[in-house]
C-alpha positions in Angstrom: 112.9 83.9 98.2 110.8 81.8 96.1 106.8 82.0 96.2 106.6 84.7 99.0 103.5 87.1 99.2 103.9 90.6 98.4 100.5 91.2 100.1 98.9 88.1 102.2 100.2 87.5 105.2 101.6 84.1 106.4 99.6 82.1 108.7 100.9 79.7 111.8 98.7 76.1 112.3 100.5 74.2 114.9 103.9 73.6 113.9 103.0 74.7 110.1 103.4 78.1 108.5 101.3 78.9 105.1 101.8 81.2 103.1 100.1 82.2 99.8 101.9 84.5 97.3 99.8 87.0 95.4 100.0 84.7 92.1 98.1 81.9 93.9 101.2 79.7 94.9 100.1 78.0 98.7 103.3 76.9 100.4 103.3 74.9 104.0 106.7 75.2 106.0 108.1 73.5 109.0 107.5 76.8 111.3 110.5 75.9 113.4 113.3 75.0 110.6 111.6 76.3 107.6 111.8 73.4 105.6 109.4 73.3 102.8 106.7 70.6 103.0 104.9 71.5 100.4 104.1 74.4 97.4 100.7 73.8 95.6 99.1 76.2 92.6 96.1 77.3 93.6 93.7 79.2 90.9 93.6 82.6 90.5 95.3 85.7 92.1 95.4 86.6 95.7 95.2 89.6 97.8 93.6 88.3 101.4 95.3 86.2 103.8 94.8 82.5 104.4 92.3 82.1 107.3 92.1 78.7 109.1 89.3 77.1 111.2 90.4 74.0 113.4 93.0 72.0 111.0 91.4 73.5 107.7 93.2 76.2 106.2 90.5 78.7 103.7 92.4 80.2 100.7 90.2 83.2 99.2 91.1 84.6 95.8 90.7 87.8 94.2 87.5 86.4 92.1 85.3 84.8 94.2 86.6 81.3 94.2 87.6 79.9 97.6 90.0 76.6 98.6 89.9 74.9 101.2 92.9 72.8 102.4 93.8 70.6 105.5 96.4 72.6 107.9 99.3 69.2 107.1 102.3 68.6 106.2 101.2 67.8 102.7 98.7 69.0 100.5 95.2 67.8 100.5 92.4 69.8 99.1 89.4 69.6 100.8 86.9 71.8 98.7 86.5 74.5 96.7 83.4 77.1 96.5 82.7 80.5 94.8 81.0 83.6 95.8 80.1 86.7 92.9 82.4 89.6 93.0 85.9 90.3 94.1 87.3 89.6 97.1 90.8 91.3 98.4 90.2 91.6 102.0 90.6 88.9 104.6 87.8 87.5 105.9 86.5 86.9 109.4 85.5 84.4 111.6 82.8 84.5 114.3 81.2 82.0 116.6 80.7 79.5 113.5 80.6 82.2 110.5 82.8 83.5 108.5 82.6 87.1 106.9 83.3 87.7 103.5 83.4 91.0 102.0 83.4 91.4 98.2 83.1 94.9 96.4 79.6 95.2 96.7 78.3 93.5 99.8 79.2 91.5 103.1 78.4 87.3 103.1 78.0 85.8 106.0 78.5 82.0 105.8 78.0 79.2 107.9 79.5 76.0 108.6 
């Protein structure tokens, strides 16, 4: 009841489940008992859902700034980045891109 999203939706990583809430609170659960493992502010406010890429798990919030965290069992932050503009919808991934839309244009980044 505590920390749930309102508008991102949980993500499943193995025998994880991440959620995000909309006030920037990242939470990893067991998926299978739903013990919590781990809840972690993140900065800023969140509208898009958590994307992940192999065992790293991409936070974006509503203002640009991005973090990046490893898909475990406890928190470990592996980077952070920012892009101009807003972003509120999730991004994509692609053959080693990721697609980023803010409010005025589409990024395409690569790993």
């Amino acid at each position: 009841k505590r920390n749930v999203p309102n508008v991102p939706s949980p993500l499943v990583v193995n025998d994880f489940l991440f959620t995000v809430s909309d006030q920037g609170i990242a939470t990893c659960l067991d998926a299978k008992s739903g013990k919590v493992h781990f809840s972690e502010r993140l900065e800023g406010a969140f509208s898009a859902s958590l994307l992940a890429c192999g065992d790293t798990v991409y936070a974006f919030g509503e203002y640009g700034k991005t973090t990046l965290f490893k898909a475990a069992a406890t928190y470990q932050e592996l980077g952070r980045n920012e892009l101009t503009g807003r972003v509120e919808a999730t991004p994509a991934a692609g053959e080693g891109f990721l697609f980023i839309r803010t409010e005025d244009r589409l990024v395409k980044v690569r790993r």
